[in-house]
C-alpha positions as CSV (number, residue, x, y, z in Angstrom):
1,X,0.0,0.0,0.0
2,X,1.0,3.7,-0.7
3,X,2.5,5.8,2.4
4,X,2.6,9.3,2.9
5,X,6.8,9.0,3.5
6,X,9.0,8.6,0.1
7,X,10.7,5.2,0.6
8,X,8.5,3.3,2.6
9,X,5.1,1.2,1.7
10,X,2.2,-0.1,4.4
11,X,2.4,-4.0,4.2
12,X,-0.9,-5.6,4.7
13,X,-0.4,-9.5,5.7
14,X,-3.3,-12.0,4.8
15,X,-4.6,-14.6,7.8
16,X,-6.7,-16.0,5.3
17,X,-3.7,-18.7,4.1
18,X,-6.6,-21.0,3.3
19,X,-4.8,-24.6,2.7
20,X,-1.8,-25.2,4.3
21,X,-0.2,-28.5,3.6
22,X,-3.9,-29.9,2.9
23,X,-4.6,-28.1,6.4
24,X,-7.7,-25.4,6.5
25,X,-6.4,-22.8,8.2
26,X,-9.1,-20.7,10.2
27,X,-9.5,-16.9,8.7
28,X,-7.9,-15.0,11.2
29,X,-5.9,-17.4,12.9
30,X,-2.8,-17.6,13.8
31,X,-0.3,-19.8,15.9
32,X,1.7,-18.8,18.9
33,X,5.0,-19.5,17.2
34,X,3.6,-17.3,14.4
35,X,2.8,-14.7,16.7
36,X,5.8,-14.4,17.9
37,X,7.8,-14.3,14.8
38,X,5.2,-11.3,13.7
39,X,6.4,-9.6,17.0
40,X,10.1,-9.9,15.9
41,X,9.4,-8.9,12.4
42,X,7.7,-5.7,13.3
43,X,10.6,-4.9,15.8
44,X,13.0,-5.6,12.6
45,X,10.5,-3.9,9.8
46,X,8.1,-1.8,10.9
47,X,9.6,0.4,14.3
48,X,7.8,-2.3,16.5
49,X,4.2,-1.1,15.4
50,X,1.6,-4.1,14.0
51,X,-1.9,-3.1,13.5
52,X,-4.8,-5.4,13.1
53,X,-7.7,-4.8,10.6
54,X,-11.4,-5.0,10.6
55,X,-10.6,-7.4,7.9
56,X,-9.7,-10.2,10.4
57,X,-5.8,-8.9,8.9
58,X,-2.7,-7.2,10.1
59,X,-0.4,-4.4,8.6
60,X,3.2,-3.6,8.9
61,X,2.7,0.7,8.9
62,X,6.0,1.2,8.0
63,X,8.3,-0.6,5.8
64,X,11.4,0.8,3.8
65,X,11.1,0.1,0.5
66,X,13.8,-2.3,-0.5
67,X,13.5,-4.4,2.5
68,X,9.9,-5.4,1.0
69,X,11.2,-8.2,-0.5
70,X,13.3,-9.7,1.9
71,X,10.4,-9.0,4.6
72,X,8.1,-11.2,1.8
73,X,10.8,-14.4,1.7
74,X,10.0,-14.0,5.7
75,X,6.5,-14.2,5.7
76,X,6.3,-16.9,3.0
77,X,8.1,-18.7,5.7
78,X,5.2,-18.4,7.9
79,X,2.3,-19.0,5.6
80,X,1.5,-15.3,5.7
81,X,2.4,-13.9,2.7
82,X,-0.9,-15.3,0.8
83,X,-1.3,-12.6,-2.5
84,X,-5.3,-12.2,-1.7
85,X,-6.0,-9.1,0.1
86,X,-9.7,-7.8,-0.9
87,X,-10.4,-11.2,-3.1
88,X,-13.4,-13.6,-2.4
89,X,-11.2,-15.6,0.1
90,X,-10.0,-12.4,1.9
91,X,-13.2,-13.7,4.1
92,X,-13.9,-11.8,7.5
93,X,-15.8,-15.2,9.1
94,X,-16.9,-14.8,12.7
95,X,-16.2,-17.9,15.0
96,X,-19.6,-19.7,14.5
97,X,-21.1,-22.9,16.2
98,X,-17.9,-24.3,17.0
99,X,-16.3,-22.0,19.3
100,X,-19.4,-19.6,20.3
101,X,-22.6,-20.4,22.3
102,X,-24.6,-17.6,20.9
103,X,-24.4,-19.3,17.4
104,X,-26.7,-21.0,15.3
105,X,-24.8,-22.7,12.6
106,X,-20.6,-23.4,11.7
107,X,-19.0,-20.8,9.1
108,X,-15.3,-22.6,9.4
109,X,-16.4,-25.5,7.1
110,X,-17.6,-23.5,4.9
111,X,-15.2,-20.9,4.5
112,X,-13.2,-24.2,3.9
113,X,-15.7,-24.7,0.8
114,X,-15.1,-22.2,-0.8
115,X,-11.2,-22.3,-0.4
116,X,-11.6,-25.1,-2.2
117,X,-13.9,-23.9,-4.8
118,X,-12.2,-20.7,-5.2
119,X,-8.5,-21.7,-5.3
120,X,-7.2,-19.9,-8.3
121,X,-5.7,-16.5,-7.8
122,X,-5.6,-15.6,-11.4
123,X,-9.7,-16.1,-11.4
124,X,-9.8,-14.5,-8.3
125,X,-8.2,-11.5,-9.6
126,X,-10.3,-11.3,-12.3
127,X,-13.2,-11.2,-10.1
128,X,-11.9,-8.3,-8.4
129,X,-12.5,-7.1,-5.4
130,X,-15.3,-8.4,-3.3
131,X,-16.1,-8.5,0.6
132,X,-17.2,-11.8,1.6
133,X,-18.6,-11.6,5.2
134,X,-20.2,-14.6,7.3
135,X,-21.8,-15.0,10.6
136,X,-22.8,-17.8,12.4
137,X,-26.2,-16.1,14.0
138,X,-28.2,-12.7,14.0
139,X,-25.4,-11.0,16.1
140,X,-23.9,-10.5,13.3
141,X,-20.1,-10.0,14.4
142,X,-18.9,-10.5,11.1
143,X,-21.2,-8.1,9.7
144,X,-22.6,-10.5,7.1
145,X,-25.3,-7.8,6.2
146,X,-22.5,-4.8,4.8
147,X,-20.6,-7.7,2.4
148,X,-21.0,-7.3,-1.3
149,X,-21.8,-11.4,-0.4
150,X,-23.3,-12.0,3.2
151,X,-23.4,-15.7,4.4
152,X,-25.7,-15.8,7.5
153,X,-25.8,-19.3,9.3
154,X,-29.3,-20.8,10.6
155,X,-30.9,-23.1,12.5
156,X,-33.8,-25.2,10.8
157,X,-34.5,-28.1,12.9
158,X,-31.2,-28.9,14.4
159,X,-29.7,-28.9,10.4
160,X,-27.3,-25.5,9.6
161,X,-28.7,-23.5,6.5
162,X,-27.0,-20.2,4.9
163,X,-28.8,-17.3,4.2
164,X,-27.2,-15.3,1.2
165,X,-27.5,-11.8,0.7
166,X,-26.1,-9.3,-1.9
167,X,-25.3,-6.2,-2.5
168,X,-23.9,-4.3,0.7
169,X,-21.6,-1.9,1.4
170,X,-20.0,-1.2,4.9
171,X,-17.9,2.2,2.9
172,X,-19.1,5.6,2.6
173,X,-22.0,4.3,0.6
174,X,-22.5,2.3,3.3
175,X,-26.0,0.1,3.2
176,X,-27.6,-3.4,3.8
177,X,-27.3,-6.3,1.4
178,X,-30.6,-7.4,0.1
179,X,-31.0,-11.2,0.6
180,X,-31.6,-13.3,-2.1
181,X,-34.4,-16.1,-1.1
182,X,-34.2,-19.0,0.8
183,X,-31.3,-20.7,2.3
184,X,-29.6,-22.9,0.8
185,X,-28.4,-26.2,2.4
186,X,-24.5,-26.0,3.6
187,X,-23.3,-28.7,0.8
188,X,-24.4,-26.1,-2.0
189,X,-22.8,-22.7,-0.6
190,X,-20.1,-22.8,-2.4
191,X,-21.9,-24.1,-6.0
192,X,-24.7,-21.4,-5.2
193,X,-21.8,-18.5,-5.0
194,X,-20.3,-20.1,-8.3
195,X,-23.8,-19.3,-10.0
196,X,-23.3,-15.9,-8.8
197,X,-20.5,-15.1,-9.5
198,X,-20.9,-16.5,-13.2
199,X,-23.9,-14.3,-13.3
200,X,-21.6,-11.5,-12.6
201,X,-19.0,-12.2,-15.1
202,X,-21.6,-12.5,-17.6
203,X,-23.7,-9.0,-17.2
204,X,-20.7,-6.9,-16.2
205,X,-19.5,-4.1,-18.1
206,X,-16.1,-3.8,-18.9
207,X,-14.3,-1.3,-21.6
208,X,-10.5,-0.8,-22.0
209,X,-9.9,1.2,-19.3
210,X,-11.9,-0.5,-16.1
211,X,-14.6,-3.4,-15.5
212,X,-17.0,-2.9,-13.8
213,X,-17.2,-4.1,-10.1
214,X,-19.2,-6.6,-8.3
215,X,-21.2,-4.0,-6.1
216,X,-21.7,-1.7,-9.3
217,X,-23.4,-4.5,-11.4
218,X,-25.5,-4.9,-8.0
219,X,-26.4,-1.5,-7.7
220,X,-27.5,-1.5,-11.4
221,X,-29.1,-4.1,-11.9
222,X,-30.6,-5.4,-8.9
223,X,-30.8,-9.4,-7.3
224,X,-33.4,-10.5,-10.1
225,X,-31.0,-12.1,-12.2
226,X,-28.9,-13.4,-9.2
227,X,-32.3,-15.0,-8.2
228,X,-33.5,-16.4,-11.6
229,X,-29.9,-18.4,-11.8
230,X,-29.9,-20.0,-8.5
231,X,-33.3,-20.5,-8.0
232,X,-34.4,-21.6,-11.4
């Protein structure tokens, strides 16, 4: 990221390294022998200072220049130097059934779904940027409701379903996601964000000099042909 002092850059570090060695690795997570090698990092990179994000990431403030690279080979090390800062897996995923007693369904499985649907970077860079956001209940910590994609887990008869919504905005514009119909079983999550993202790549607008972005195509078009695809 740009800084305001010639020479030095803002380094934002993923803790969404998805797969590791066939592992899932929890968005946000991150081990105490990572931890501490952050801690020594920042003390050798970035004056001792390491920010976290509402993102679920953390940032380096200040790093010179031409020690970005060698900071990089560092963090590659540790699994956190994943190239997917605002893609579809940059997920902000709240803790869900398995670790909190306020919620109604799991997210961590499947966040893992989509890792594994969504594992090419060249397609997600194509996509652009998106904010995927999913909560495990109506609480709402990971602010499902202001995600261009809201997942919101729920409770139908002891079984986990997944609300989807579209279409929010948590910037200066920000608003609610409007949801798209019924939930869908947690199997298809992952297939039910593939129609809609195919959707998108089919109605965008694109010219030579930008394409147009996943909350645009939302704002001018509306759900309807979201809802056609995946509801049939």
């Amino acid at each position: 990221m740009a800084h305001k002092v010639d020479g030095y850059r803002a380094v934002v570090i993923s803790l969404k390294a998805g797969l590791v060695d066939g592992r899932y690795v929890p968005s946000g997570d991150l081990s105490d022998a990572q931890m501490d090698a952050l801690a020594d990092l920042s003390d050798r990179y970035s004056f001792g200072e390491l920010r976290g994000t509402y993102q679920q990431n953390l940032v380096f403030a200040d790093v010179q220049t031409n020690e970005l690279y060698e900071l990089w080979q560092q963090l590659a090390e540790l699994h956190l130097a994943r190239a997917n800062i605002n893609t579809l897996t940059d997920m902000i995923v709240c803790p869900g059934w398995d670790y909190c007693s306020l919620a109604n369904a799991t997210t961590h499985n499947i966040a893992e779904q989509i890792e594994k649907q969504f594992d090419d970077l060249d397609y997600l860079y194509d996509l652009g940027d998106i904010r995927l956001n999913m909560s495990g209940c109506m609480n709402a910590c990971a602010h499902h409701h202001t995600g261009d994609i809201g997942i919101l887990g729920v409770d139908k008869k002891g079984e986990h379903w997944y609300q989807i919504s579209l279409g929010g905005n948590s910037s200066n514009d920000a608003k609610l996601g409007k949801i798209l119909g019924k939930a869908v079983p947690a199997d298809d999550v992952a297939s039910t964000l593939q129609t809609i993202l195919d959707v998108y790549l089919d109605i965008r607008g694109t010219n030579e000099q930008d394409v147009e972005g996943f909350g645009d195509v939302i704002d001018r078009v509306g759900i309807a042909p979201f809802k056609e695809k995946v509801y049939g």
